[in-house]
TORDREN-27044 format. One record per residue (C-alpha): x, y, z; residue in one letter; residue number from 1. Coordinates in steps of 0.2 Angstrom, whole numbers, plus 5000, padded with zeros to 4 digits. Layout:
BEGIN
REC      x      y      z   residuo   num
REC      X      Y      Z         A   NUM
...
//
This chain:
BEGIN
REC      x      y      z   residuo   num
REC   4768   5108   5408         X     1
REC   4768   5120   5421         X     2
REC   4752   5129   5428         X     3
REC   4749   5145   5419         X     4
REC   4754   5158   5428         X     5
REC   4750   5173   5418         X     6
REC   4736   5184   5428         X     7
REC   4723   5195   5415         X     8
REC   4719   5208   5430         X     9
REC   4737   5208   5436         X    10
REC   4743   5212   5419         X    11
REC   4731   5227   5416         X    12
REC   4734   5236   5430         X    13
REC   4747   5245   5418         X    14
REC   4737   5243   5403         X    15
REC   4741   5261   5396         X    16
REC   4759   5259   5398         X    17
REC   4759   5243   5389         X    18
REC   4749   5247   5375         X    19
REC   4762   5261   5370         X    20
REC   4773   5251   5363         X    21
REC   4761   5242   5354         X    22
REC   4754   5258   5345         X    23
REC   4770   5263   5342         X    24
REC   4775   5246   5333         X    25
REC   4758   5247   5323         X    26
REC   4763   5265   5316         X    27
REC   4778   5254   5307         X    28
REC   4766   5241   5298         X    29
REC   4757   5246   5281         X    30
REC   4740   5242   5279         X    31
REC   4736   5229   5268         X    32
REC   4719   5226   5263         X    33
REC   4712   5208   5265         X    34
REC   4730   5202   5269         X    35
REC   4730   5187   5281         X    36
REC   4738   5191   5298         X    37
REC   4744   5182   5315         X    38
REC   4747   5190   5330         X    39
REC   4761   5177   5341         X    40
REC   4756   5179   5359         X    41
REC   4740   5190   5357         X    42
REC   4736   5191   5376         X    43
REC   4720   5195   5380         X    44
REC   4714   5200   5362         X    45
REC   4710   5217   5361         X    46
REC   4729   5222   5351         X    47
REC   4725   5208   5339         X    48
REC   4709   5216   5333         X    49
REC   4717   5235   5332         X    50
REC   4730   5227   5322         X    51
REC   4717   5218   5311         X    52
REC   4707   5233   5308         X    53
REC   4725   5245   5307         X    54
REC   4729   5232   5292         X    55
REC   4711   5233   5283         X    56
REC   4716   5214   5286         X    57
REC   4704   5199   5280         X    58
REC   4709   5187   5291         X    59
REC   4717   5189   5307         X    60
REC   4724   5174   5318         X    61
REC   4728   5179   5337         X    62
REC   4739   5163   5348         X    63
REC   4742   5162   5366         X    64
REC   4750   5149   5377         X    65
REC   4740   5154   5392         X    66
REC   4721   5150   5393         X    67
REC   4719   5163   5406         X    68
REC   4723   5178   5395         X    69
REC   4712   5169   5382         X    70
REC   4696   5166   5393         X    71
REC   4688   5185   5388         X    72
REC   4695   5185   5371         X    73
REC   4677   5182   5366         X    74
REC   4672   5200   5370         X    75
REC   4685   5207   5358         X    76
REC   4682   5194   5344         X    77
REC   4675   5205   5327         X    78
REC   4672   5196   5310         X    79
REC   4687   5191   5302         X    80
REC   4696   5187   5319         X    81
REC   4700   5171   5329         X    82
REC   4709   5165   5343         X    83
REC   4717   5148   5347         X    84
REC   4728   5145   5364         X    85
REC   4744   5140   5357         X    86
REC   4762   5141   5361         X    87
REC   4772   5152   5347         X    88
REC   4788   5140   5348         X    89
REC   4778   5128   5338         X    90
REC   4774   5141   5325         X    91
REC   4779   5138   5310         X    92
REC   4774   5121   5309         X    93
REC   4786   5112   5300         X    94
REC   4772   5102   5289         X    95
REC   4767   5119   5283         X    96
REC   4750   5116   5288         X    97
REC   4748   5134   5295         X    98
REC   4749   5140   5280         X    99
REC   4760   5156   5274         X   100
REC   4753   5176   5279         X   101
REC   4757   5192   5272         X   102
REC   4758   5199   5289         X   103
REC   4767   5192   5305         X   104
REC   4766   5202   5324         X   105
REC   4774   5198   5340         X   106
REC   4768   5213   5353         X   107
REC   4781   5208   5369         X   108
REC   4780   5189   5367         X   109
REC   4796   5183   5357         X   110
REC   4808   5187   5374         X   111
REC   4801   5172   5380         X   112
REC   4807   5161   5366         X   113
REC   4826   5155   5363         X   114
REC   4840   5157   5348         X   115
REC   4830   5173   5339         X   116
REC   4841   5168   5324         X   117
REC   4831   5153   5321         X   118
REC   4816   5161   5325         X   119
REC   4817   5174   5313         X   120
REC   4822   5163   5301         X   121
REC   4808   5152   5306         X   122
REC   4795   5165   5304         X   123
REC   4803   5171   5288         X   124
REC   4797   5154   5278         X   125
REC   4779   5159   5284         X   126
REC   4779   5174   5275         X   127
REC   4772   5180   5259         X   128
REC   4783   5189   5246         X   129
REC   4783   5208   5250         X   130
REC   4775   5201   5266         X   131
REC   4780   5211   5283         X   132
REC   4786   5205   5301         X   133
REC   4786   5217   5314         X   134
REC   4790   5215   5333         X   135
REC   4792   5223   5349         X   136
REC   4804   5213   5362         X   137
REC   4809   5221   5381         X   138
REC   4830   5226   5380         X   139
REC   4829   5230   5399         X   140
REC   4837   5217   5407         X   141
REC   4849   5227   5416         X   142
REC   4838   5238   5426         X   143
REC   4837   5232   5445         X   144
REC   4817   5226   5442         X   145
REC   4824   5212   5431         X   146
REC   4841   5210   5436         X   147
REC   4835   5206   5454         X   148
REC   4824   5194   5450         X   149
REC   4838   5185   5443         X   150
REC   4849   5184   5458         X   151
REC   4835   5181   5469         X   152
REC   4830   5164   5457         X   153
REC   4849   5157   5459         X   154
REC   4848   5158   5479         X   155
REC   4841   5147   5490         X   156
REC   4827   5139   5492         X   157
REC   4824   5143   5476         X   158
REC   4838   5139   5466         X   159
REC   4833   5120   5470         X   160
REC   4816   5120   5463         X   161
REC   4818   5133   5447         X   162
REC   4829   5120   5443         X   163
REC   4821   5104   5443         X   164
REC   4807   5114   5431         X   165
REC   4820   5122   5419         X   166
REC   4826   5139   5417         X   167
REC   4810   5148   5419         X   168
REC   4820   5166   5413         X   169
REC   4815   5173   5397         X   170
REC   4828   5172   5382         X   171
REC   4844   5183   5380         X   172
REC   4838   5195   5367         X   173
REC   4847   5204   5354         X   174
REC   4857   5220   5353         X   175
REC   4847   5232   5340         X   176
REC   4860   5230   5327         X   177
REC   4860   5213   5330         X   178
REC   4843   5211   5323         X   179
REC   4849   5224   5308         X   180
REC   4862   5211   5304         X   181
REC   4849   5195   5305         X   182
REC   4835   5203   5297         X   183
REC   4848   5210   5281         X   184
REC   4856   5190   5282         X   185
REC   4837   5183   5277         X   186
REC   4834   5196   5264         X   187
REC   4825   5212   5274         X   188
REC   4834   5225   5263         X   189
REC   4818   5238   5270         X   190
REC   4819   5239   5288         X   191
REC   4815   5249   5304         X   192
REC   4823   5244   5319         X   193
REC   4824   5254   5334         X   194
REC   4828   5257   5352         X   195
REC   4816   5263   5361         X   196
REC   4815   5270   5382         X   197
REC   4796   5271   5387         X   198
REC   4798   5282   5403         X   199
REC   4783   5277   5414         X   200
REC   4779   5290   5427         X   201
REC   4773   5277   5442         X   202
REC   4766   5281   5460         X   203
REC   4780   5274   5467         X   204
REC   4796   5262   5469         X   205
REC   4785   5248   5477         X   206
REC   4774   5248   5459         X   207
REC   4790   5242   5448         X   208
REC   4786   5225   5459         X   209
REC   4766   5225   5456         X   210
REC   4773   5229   5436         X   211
REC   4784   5213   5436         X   212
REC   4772   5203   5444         X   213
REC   4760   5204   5428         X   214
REC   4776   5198   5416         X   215
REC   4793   5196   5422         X   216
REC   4788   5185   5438         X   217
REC   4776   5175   5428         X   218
REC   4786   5160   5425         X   219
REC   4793   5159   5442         X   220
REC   4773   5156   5448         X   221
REC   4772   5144   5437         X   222
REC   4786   5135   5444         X   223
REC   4785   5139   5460         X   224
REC   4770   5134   5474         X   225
REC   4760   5149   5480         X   226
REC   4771   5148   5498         X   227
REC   4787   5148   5490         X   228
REC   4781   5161   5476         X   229
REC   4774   5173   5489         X   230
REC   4793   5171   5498         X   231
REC   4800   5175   5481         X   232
REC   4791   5190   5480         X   233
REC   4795   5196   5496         X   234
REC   4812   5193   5493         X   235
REC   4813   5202   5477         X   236
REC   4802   5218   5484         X   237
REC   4813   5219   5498         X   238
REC   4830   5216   5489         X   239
REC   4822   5228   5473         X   240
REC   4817   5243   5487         X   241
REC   4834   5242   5494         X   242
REC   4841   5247   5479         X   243
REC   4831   5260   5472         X   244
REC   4824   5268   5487         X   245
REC   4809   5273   5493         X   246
REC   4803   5285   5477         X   247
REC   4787   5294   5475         X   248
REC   4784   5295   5461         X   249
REC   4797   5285   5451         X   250
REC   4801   5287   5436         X   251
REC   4804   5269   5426         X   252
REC   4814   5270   5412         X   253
REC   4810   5255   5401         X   254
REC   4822   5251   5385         X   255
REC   4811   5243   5371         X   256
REC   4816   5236   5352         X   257
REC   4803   5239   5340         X   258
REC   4809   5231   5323         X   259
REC   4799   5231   5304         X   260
REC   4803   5222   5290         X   261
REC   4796   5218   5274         X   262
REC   4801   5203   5261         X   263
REC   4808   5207   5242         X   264
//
């Protein structure tokens, strides 16, 4: 298991831009009093209680692989919400021992699973009848701040190590339409799904890199030791700067899918 990666303070530093997405995806869900919930990759906690309280939930479960982002999930915890760390690639579990919930959420975290297909369909045997999935997944892969990072990983010396510990890039994920098609395959006849770009005004060019550094880069720290990692990072900043200039402000366009769906 690599070392987790994932840094609380590093992520917040664009805490405001973040959560956008998040309210946005929560104006799509219904309330659903005393409904029981799950939150798949709940961070730091404080999205999985707006959700429970937009929802009128009864029960609302929040997983995270990374103990880090757990550690102050405490200090959002309100009755009627738990947390457990947890990697979301072994939810469902097959024995149906988690049981089935009228509502399932996945704010920014299924990018980082493979084969969405078998995901979806996954998380569609854990959900009620007239139960609603709803998730929010990056589509902007092809801007520099990501595509660098993905050139920088295939050179040398990093190539080598990245790997030795597996592909540490998060999954291909689908065209909008494409989760239109999948979601109307498994039975979602009532559907939202949506391309979203989130244009975040930022001090400058050399932020995109502190941005990455709170998600994009995370597995590469984990795979990488802190020498190597720091290399990485300069690397990328310099490579990333050489392309998009020294701006200030710059303007970061950032393409989102925002998808809800609800079971006959």
């Amino acid at each position: 298991m690599p070392a987790d990666g994932w840094d609380p303070a590093q992520y917040d530093r664009f805490r405001q831009e973040r959560q956008q997405p998040f309210v946005d995806l929560l104006a799509l869900l219904h309330p659903a009093p005393g409904c029981r919930a799950i939150d798949l990759g709940c961070g730091t906690g404080e999205l999985t209680v707006a959700l429970h309280k937009h929802l009128l939930a009864g029960e609302t479960i929040g997983i995270d692989r990374s103990a880090a982002m757990l550690d102050d999930s405490d200090r959002w915890a309100v009755e009627g919400v738990w947390f457990g760390q947890r990697d979301i690639v072994s939810f469902p579990d097959p024995d149906g021992s988690d049981g089935h919930f009228d509502v399932i959420a996945a704010n920014a975290s299924l990018q980082w699973v493979h084969d969405h297909h078998r995901v979806l369909d996954a998380l569609t045997t854990a959900l009620r009848p007239h139960g609603q999935l709803a998730f929010q997944v990056p589509a902007n892969f092809d801007h520099p701040s990501h595509a660098v990072a993905t050139d920088v990983a295939a050179e040398a010396p990093f190539a080598g190590a990245l790997a030795d510990a597996g592909d540490p890039r998060p999954a291909a994920v689908l065209a909008p339409e494409e989760y239109a098609i999948a979601l109307y395959g498994m039975g979602y006849t009532d559907q939202v799904v949506r391309l979203q770009v989130y244009g975040h005004l930022l001090a400058s060019t050399e932020d995109v890199v502190e941005w990455v550094k709170g998600t994009l880069l995370t597995p590469y720290r984990e795979r990488l030791d802190p020498a190597s990692y720091e290399a990485f990072v300069e690397r990328y900043r310099s490579r990333l700067l050489g392309i998009l200039g020294d701006q200030r402000p710059y303007f970061y366009p950032f393409k989102r899918i925002l998808c809800w769906a609800r079971r006959p």
